[in-house]
C-alpha positions in Angstrom: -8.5 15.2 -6.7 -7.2 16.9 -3.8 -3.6 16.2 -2.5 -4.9 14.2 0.7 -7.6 12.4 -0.6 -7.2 9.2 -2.9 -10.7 7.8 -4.8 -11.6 4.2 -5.1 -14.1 3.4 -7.4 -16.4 0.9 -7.3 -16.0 -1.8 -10.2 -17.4 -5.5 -11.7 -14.3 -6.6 -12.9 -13.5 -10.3 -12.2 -11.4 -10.7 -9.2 -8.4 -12.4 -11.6 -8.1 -9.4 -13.8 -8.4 -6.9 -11.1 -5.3 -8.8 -9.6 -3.4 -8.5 -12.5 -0.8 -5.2 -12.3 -0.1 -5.3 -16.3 -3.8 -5.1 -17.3 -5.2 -2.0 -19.3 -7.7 -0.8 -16.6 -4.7 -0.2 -13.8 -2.7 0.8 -16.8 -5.2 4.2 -17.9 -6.7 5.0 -14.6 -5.8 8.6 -14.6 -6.2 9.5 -11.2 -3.7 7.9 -9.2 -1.8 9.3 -5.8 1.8 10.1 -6.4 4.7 9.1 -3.7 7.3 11.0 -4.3 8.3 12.3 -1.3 10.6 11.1 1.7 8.8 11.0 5.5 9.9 14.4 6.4 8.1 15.9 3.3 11.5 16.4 1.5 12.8 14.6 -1.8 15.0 12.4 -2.2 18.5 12.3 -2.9 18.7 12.6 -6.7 20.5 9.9 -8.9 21.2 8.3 -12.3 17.3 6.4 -11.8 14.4 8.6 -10.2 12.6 6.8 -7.2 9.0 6.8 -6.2 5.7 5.4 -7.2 2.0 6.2 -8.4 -1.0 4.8 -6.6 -4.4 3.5 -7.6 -7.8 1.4 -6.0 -11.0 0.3 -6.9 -13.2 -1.6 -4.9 -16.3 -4.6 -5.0 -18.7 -5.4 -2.1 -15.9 -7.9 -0.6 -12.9 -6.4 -1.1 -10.6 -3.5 -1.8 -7.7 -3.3 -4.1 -4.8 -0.9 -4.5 -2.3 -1.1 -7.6 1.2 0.1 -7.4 3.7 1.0 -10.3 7.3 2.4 -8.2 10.6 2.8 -9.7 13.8 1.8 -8.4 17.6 2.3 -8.8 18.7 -1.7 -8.0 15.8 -4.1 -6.5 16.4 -5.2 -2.9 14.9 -8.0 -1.8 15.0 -11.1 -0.1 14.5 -14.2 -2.4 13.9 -17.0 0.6 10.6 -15.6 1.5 7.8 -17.5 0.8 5.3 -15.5 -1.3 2.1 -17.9 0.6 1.7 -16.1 3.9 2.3 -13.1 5.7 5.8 -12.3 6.3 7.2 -10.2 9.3 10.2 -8.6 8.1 9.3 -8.0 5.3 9.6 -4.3 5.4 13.6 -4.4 5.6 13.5 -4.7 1.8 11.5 -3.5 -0.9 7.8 -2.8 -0.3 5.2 -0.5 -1.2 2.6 -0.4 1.6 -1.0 0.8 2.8 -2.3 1.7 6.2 -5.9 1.5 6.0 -7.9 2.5 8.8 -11.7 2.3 8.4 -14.1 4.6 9.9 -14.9 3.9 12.8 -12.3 1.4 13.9 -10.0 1.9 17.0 -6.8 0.6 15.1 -5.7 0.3 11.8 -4.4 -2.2 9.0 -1.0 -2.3 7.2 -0.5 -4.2 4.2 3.0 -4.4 2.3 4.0 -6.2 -1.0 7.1 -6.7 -2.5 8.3 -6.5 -5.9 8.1 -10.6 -5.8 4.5 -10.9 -4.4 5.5 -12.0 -1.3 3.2 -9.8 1.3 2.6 -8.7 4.8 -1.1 -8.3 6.5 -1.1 -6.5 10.5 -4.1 -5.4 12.5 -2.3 -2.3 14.5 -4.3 -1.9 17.7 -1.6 0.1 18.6 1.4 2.0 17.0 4.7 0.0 17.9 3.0 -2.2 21.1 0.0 -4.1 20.6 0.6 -5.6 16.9 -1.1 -8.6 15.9 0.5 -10.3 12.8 -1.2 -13.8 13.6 -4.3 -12.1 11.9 -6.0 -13.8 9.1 -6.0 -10.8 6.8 -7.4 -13.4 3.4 -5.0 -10.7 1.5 -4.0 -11.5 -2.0 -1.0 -9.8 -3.7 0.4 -10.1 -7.3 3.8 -8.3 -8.2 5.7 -8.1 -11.6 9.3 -6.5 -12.4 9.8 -4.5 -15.6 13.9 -4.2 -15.7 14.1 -2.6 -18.8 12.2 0.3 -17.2 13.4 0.0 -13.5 9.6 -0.8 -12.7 8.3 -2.8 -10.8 4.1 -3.2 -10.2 1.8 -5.0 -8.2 -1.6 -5.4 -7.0 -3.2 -6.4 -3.5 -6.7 -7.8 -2.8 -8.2 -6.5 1.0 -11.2 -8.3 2.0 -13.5 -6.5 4.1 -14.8 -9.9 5.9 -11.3 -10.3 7.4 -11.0 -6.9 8.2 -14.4 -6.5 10.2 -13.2 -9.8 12.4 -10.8 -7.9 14.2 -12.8 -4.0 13.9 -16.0 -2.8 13.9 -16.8 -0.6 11.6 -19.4 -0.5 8.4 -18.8 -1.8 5.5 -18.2 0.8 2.4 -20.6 2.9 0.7 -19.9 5.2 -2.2 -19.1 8.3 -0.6 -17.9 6.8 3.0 -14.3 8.0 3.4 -11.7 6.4 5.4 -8.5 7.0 6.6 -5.8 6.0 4.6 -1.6 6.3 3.9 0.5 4.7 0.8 4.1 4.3 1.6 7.0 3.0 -0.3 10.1 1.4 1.6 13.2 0.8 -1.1 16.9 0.2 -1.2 19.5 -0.6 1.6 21.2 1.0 4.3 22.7 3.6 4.0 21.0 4.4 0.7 17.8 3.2 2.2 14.6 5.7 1.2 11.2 6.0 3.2 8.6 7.6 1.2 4.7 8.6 2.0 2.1 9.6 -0.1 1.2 12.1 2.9 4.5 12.6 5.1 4.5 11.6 8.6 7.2 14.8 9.5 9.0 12.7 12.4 12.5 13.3 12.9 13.2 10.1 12.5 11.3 7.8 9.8 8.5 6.3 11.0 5.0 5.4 9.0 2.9 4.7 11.6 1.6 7.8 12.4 -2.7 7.9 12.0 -3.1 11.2 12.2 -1.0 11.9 9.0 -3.1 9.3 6.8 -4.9 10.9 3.8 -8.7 10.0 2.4 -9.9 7.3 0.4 -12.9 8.0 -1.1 -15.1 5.2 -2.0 -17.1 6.0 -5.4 -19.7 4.7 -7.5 
């Protein structure tokens, strides 16, 4: 698998098992993307507990799913969130994340979950201006801590329906390719790290940079 590409394949799975981060098929998929590395394409600051996560998808006729397994030094995260709709905000605390841009759309979609399944769905029409987080994005997410590792995992559901109401673009076929980036936001200020599957190189960190994204590779 080459270092910008990330493949989803296609699957029959049940859409409760696919949703489930501890189950066996998440668990032995060997090809997953790694993030390891900050936004400016260096590593992070070393400490007692390595950060960073591993990345994984598969996909069905409605919908596209992406499995995260990260590690953490100390969770941060805000409890008073509901974990029933779209939260803005959420990406001041812990989140792993995918910016999803299919071919042939104008914009792109970002998606974040946090380590307690609460989520956050946005069609970006464009970068930092034109943001709509009223969007009905029918996203599902599922999250589950492991503290004796300092592991958290989760998985997210992305229909294509909702996605096509606010792009147009056509739906998936193995071997279509779209645009994609996985990002993981963790820890607080001034500890706080910002890490990308394929770096963004701003001087500053920022994730919302499409011509950075990577491939997903839809196959049979």
């Amino acid at each position: 698998m080459a270092e910008n590409c990330i493949y989803s394949y296609k699957t029959s799975l049940d859409n409760e098992i696919l949703l489930d981060p501890s189950a066996d098929h998440w668990k032995q998929s060997s090809e997953k993307a790694a993030i390891t590395r900050l936004w400016n394409g260096k590593s992070p600051v070393k400490a007692a507990q390595p950060v960073g996560a591993e990345a994984a998808s598969l996909w069905k006729e409605k919908a596209l799913y992406f499995f995260f397994r990260c590690s953490y030094e100390k969770l941060f995260v805000n409890r008073e969130y509901p974990d029933d709709r779209s939260v803005e905000g959420l990406w001041d605390f812990d989140v792993a994340e995918v910016f999803l841009k299919p071919e042939g759309a104008e914009g792109y979609f970002e998606y974040e979950v946090s380590p307690l399944s609460q989520y956050l769905a946005a069609h970006i029409i464009t970068p930092w201006r034109n943001v709509n987080f009223a969007w009905e994005s029918g996203m599902s997410a599922r999250a589950e801590v492991e503290e004796a590792s300092n592991t958290w995992s989760a998985v997210i559901s992305l229909p294509f329906e909702n996605m096509a109401r606010a792009e147009v673009f056509r739906m998936p076929e193995p071997g279509d390719i779209w645009r994609v980036n996985l990002l993981l936001a963790l820890g607080a200020e001034p500890a706080r790290h910002y890490m990308c599957w394929q770096p963004t190189m701003t001087s500053e960190p920022d994730f919302h940079v499409p011509d950075a994204f990577g491939n997903l590779l839809f196959k049979d």
